[in-house]
N, CA, C, O and CB atoms as a CASP TS submission, in Angstrom:
PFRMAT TS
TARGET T0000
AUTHOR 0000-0000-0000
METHOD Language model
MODEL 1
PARENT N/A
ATOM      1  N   UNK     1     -66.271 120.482 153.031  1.00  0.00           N
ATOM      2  CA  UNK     1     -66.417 121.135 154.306  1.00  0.00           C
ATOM      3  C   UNK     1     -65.076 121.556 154.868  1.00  0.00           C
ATOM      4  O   UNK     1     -64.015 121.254 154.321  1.00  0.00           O
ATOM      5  CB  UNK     1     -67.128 120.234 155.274  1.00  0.00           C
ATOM      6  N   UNK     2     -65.160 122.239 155.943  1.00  0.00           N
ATOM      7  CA  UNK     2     -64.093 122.629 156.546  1.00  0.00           C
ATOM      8  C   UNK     2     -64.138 122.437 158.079  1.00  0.00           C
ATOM      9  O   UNK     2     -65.040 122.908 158.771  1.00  0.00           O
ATOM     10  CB  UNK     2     -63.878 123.924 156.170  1.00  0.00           C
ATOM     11  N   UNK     3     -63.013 121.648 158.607  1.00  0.00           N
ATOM     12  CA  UNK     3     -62.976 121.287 159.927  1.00  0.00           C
ATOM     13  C   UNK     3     -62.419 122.762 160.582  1.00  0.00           C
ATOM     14  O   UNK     3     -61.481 123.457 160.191  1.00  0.00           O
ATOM     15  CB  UNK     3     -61.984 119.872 160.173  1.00  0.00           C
ATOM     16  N   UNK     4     -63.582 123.028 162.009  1.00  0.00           N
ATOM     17  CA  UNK     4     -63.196 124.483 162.322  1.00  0.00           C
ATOM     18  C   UNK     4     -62.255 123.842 163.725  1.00  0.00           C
ATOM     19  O   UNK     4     -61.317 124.626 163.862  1.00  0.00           O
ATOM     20  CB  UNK     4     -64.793 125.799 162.683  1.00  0.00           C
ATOM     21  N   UNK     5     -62.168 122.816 164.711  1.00  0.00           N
ATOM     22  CA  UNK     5     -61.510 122.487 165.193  1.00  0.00           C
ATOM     23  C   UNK     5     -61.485 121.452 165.599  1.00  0.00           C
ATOM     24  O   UNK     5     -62.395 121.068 166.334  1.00  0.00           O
ATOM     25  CB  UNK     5     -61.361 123.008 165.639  1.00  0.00           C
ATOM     26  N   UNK     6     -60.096 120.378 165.155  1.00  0.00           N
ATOM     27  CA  UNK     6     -59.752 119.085 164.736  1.00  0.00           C
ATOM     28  C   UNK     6     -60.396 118.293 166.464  1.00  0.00           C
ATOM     29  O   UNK     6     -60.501 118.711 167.617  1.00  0.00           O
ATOM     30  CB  UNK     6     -57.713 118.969 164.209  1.00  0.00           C
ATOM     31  N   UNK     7     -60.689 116.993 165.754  1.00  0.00           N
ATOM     32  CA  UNK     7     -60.958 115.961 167.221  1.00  0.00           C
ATOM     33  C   UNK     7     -59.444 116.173 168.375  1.00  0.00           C
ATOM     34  O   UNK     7     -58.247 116.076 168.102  1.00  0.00           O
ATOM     35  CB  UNK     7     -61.056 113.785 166.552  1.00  0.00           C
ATOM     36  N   UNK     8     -59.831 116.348 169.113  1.00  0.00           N
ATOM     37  CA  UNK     8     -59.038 115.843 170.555  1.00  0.00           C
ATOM     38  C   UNK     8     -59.265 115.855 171.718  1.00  0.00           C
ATOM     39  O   UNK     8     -60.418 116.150 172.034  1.00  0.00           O
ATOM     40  CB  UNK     8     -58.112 116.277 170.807  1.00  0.00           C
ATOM     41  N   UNK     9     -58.536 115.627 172.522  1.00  0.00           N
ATOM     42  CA  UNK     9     -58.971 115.556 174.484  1.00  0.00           C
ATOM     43  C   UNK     9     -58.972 117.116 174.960  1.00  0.00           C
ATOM     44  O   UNK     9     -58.036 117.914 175.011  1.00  0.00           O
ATOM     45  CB  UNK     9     -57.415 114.553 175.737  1.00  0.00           C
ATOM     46  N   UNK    10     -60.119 117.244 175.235  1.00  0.00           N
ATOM     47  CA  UNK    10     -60.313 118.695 176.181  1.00  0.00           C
ATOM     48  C   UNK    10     -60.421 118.289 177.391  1.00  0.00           C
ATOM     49  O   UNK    10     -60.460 117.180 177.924  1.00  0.00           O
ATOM     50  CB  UNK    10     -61.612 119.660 175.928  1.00  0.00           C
ATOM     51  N   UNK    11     -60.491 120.075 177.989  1.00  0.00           N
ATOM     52  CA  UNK    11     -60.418 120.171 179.532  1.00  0.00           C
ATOM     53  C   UNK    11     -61.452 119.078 180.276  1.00  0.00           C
ATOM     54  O   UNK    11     -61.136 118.126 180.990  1.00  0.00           O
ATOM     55  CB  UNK    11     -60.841 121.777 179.994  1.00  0.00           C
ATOM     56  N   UNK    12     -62.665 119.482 179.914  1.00  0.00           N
ATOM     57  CA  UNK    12     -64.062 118.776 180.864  1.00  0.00           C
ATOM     58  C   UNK    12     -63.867 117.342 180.515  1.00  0.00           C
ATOM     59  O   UNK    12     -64.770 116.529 180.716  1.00  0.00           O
ATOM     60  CB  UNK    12     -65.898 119.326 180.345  1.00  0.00           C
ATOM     61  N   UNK    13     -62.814 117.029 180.041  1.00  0.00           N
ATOM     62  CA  UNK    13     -62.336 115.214 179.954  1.00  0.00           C
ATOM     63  C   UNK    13     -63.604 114.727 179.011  1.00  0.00           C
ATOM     64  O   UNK    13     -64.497 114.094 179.575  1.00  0.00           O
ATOM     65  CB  UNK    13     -62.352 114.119 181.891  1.00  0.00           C
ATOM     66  N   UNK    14     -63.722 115.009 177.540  1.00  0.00           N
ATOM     67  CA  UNK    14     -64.255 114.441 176.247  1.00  0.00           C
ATOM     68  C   UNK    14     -63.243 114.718 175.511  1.00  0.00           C
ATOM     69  O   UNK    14     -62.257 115.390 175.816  1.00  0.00           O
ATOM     70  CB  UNK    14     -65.556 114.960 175.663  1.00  0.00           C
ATOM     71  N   UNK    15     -63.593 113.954 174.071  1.00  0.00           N
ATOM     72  CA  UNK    15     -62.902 113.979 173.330  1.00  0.00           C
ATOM     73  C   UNK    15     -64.041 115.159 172.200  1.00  0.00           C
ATOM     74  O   UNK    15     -65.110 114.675 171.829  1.00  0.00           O
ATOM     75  CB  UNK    15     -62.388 112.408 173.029  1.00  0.00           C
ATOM     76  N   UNK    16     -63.754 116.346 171.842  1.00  0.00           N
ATOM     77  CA  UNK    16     -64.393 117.512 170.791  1.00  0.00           C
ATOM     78  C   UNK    16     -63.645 117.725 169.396  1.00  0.00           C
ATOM     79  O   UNK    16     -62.535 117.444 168.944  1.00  0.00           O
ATOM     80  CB  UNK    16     -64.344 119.036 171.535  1.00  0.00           C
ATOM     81  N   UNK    17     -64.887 118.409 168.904  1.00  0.00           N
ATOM     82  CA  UNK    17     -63.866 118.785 167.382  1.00  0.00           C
ATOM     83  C   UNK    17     -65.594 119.059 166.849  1.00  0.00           C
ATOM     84  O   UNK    17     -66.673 118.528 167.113  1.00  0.00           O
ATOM     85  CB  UNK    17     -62.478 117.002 166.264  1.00  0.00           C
ATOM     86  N   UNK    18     -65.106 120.253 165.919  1.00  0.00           N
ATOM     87  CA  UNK    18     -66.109 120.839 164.916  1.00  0.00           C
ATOM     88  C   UNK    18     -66.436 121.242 163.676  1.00  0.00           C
ATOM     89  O   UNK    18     -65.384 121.761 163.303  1.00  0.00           O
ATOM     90  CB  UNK    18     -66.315 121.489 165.141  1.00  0.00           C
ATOM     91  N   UNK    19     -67.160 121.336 162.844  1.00  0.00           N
ATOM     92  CA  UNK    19     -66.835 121.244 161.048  1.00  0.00           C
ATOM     93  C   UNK    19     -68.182 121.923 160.848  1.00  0.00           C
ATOM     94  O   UNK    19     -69.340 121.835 161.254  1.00  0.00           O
ATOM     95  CB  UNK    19     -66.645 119.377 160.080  1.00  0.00           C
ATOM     96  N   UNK    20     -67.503 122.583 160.088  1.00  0.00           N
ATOM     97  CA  UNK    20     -69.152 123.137 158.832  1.00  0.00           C
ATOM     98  C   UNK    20     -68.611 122.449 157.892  1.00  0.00           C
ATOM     99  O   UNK    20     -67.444 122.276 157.540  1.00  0.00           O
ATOM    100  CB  UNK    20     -69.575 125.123 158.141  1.00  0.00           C
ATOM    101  N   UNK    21     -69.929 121.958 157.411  1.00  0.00           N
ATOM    102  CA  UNK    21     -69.865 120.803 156.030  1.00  0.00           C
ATOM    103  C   UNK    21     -70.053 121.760 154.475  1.00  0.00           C
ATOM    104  O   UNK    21     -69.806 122.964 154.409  1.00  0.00           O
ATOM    105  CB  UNK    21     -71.543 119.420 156.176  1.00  0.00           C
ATOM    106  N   UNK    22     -70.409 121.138 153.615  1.00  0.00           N
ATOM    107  CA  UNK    22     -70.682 121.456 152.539  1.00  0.00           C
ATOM    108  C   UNK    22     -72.153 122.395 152.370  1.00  0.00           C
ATOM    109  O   UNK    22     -72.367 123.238 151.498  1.00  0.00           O
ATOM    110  CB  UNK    22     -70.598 120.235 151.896  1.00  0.00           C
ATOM    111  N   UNK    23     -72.514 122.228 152.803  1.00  0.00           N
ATOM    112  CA  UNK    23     -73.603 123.157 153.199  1.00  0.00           C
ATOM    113  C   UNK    23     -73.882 124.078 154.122  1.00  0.00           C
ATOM    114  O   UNK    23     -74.958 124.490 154.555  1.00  0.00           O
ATOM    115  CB  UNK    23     -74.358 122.667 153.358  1.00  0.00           C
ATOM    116  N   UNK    24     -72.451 124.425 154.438  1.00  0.00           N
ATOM    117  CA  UNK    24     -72.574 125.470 155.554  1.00  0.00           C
ATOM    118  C   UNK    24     -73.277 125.476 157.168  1.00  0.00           C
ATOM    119  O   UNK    24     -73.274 126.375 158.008  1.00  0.00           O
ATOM    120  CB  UNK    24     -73.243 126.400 154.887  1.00  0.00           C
ATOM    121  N   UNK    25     -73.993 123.795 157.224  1.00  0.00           N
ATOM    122  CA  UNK    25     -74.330 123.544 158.321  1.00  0.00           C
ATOM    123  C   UNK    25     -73.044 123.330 159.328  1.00  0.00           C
ATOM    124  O   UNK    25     -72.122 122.628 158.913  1.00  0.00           O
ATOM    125  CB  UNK    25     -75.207 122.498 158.170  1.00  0.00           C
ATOM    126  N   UNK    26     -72.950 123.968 160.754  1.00  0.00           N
ATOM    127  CA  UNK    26     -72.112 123.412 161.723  1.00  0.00           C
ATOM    128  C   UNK    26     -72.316 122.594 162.248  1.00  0.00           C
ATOM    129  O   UNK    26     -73.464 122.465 162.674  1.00  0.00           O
ATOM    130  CB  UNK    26     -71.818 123.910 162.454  1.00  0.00           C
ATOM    131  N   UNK    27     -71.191 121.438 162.557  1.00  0.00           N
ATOM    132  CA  UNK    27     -71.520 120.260 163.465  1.00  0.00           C
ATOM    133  C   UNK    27     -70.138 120.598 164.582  1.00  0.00           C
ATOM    134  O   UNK    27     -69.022 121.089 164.409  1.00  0.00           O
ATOM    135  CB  UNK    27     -71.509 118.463 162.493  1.00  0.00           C
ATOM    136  N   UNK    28     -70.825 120.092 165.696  1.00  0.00           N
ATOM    137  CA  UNK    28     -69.968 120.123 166.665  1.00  0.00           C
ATOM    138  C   UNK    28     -70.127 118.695 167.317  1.00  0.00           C
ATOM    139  O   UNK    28     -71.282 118.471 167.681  1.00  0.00           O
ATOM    140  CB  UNK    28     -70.212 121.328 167.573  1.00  0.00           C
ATOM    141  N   UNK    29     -69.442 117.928 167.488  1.00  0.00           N
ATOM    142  CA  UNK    29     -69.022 116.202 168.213  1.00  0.00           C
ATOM    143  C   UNK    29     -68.537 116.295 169.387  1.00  0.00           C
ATOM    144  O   UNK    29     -67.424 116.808 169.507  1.00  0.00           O
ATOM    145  CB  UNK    29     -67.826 115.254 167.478  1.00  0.00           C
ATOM    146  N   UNK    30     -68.950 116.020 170.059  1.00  0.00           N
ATOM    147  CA  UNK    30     -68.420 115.419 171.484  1.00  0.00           C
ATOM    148  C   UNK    30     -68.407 113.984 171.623  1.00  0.00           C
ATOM    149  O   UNK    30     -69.224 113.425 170.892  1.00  0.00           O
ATOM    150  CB  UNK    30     -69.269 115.886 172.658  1.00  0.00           C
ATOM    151  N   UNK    31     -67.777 113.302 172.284  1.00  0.00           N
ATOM    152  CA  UNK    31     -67.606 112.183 172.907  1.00  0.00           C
ATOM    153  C   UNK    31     -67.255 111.692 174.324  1.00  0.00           C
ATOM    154  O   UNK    31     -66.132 112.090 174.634  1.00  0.00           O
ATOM    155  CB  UNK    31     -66.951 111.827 172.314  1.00  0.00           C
ATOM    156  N   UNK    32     -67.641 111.212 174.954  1.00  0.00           N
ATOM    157  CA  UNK    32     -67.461 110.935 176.027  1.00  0.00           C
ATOM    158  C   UNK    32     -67.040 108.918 176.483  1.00  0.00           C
ATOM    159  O   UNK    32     -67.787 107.955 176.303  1.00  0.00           O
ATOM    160  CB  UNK    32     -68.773 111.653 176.533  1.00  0.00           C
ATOM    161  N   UNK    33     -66.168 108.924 176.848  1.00  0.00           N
ATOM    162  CA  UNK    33     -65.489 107.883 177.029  1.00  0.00           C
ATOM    163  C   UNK    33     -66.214 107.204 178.454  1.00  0.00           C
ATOM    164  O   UNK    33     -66.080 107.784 179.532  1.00  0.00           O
ATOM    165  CB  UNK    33     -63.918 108.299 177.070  1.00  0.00           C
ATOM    166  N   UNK    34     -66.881 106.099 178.352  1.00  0.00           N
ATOM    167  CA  UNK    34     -67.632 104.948 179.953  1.00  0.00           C
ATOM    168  C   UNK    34     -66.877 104.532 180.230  1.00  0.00           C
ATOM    169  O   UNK    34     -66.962 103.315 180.063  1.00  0.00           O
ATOM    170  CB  UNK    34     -68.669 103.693 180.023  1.00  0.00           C
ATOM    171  N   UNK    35     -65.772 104.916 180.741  1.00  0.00           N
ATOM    172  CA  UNK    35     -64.231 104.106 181.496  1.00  0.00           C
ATOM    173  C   UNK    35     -64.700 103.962 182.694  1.00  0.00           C
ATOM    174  O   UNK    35     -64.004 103.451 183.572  1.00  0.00           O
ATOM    175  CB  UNK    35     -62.600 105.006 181.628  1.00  0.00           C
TER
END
């Protein structure tokens, strides 16, 4: 796969990042931190 943009801290305060895998499916991750 290919990471289209690496994990890190964005604006709206999550942590993002996105990949099409081996199958051409896109995944996009968010995270959100319960501080």
């Amino acid at each position: 796969g290919n990471v289209e943009m690496p994990m890190a801290d964005q604006f709206w305060g999550d942590y993002f990042g996105s990949l099409v895998d081996r199958f051409g499916v896109n995944w996009m991750v968010n995270y959100s931190s319960e501080s």
